[in-house]
N, C-alpha and C positions, 0 to 999 in steps of 0.2 A: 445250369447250362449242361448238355448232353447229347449225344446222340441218341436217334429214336431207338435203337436196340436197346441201349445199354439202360438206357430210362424205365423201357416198356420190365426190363428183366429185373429192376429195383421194384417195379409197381406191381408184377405178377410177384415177387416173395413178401409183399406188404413191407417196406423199410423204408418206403416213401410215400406220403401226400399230397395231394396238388389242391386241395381242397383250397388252398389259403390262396392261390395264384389270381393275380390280378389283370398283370400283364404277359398276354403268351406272341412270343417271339418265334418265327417260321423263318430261320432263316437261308440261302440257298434252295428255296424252295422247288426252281429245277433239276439241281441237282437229285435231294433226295426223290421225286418225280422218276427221272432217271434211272436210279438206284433201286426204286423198286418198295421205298421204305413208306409210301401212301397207308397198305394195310395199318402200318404199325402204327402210324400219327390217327386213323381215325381210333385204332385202340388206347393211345394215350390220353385224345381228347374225353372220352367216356369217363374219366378221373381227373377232370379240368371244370371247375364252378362255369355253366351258361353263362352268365353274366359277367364279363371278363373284355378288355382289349385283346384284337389282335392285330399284329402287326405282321405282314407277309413281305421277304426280300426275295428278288428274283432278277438274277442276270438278264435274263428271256423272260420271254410273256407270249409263250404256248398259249392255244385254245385250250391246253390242259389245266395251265396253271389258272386262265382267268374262271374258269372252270371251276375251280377249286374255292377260288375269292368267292366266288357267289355261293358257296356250301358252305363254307366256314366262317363269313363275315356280314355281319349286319350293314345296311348302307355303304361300301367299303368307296373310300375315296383313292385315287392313284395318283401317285407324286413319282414323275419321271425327274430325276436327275443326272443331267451331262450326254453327253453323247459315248460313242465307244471309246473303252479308254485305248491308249494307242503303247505300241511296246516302247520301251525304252533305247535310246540312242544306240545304246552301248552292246548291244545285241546285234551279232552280223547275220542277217537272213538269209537262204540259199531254199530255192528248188532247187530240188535233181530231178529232173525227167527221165522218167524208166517205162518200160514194159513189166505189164504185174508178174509175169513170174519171174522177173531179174530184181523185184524188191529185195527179198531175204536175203540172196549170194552179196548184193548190191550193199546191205547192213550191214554185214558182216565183214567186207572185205574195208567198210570204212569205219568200223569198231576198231579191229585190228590195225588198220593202219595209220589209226589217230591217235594224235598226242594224248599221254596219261593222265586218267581224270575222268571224271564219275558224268556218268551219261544215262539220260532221261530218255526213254524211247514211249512213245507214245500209240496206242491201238485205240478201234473202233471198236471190239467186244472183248468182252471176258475169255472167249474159247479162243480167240486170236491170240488175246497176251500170255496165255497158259502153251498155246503149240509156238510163238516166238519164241519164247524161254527158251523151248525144250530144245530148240534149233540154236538158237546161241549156244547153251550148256554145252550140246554135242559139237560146235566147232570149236570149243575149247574155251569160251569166253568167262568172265564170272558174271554171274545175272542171277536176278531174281524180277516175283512181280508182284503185285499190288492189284487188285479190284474187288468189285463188292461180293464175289462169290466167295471169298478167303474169308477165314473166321479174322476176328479181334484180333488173338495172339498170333496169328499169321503174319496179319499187316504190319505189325508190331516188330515181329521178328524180321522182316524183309525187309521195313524200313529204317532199322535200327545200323542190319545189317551193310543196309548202301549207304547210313551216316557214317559209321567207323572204316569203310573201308575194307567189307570183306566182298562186297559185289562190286563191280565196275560198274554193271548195267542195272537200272529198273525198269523194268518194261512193265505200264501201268494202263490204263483205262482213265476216263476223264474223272476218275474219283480224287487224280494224285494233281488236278489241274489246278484245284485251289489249296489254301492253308497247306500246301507239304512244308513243315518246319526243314531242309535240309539250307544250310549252311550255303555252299558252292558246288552247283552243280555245274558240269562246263560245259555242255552240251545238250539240247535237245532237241530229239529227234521225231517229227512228224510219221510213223510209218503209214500210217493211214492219215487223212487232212479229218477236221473237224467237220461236221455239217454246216453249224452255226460258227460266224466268222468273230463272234466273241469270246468263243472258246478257242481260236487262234491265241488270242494276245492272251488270254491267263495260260494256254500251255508253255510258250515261250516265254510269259515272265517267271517261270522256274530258277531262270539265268540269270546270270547276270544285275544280280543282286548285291546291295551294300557299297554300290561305287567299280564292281566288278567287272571285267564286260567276260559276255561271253557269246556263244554260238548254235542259232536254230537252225535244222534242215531238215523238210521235210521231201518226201519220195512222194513222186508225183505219176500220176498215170492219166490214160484216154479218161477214163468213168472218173477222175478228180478234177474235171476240166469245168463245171460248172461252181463245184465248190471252192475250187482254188480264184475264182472270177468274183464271187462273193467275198470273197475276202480281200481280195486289191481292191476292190468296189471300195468297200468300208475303211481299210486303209489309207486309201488315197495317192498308192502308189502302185508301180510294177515292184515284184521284188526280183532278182538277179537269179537267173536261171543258167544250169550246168547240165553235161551229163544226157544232153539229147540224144534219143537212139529214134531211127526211122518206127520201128511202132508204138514210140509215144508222142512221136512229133506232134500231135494234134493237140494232144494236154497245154501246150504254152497258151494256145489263145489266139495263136496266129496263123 
């Protein structure tokens, strides 16, 4: 089990074989899609016997990913399981309705003025959640951040960091949306909305975790008005909106 980096860097120094593999598991396969790590898995496969299971898992099913099925699998059959999973009770959801350039002030003034306790801020790209940082940093905040453009020991060090208690803030990319082993996180924060409304409910189950409850909020604008609608769509509900100003009245829907 591995990440495609850290496999491909075992396989370029010869310390590993895959000669004997039987069965190849692809797991999150929009994710790594996403992430950019395609190159790397078709370099792994090159050191994987033809003759082999595979087995592909996928949140979504992109024209990329189905794509994909037909290059790397023989006859591939697809087995849908369950509908969208839905968050948990114990998670209180809020829009805040803003004008995009009152997002950052808007963060920050509810960083600061929120109860103590490790908060999960969420971006649409890498060069976002690197100029977020640098804007929390400078209004005094502690933060750090997490995406695919940080080495290994990077993520490592940033995530280790907001386990113990030396950041307040991680301000992430949709890489921290699954598997992030943290404990109690008590807040997160949508600052951009997700495209796809499945990637809503694994951002938000960061919280509120082990019987815990805790608190998403996402910042909403005019241009989130279509994506925010795909996600109550899939939901099945309105979720509770704050925080309305005249140039983003339009973002609610109504």
């Amino acid at each position: 089990v591995a990440t495609p980096g850290r496999l491909l860097d075992f396989l370029q120094k010869g310390l590993i074989s895959l000669q004997g593999i039987e069965i190849l598991v692809l797991d999150e396969a929009d994710r790594m899609l996403d992430m950019g790590f395609m190159p790397d898995i078709r370099r792994i496969l090159k050191g994987v016997p033809e003759s082999k299971q595979t087995l592909l898992f996928s949140a979504t099913m992109p024209q990329e990913i189905l794509a994909l099925c037909q290059q790397l699998m023989h006859e591939p059959v697809r087995v849908s399981v369950g509908d969208l999973a839905m968050p948990p009770s114990a998670i209180q959801q809020t829009i805040w309705i803003t004008a995009h350039d009152e997002k950052t002030p808007k963060l920050i003034s509810l960083l600061k003025d929120g109860a103590a306790g490790s908060v999960l801020v969420f971006t649409c790209t890498k060069h976002r959640a690197d100029r977020l940082t640098r804007q929390l940093v400078k209004a005094g905040l502690s933060a750090t951040c997490i995406h695919g453009n940080r080495s290994q020991r990077q993520r490592e060090a940033a995530l280790n960091g907001f386990r113990r208690g030396a950041y307040q803030v991680l301000v992430a990319t949709d890489i921290a949306a699954r598997g992030l082993d943290v404990d109690i996180i008590k807040q997160v924060i949508n600052y951009d909305l997700p495209k796809v409304p499945n990637d809503y409910v694994h951002r938000i189950g960061r919280t509120a975790r082990a019987g815990a409850s805790g608190h998403a909020l996402s910042l909403v604008t005019e241009a989130d008005r279509h994506a925010l609608r795909g996600i109550e769509k899939s939901l099945g509900y309105r979720i509770r909106r704050v925080g309305r100003t005249p140039a983003a009245k339009d973002a609610t829907g109504n």
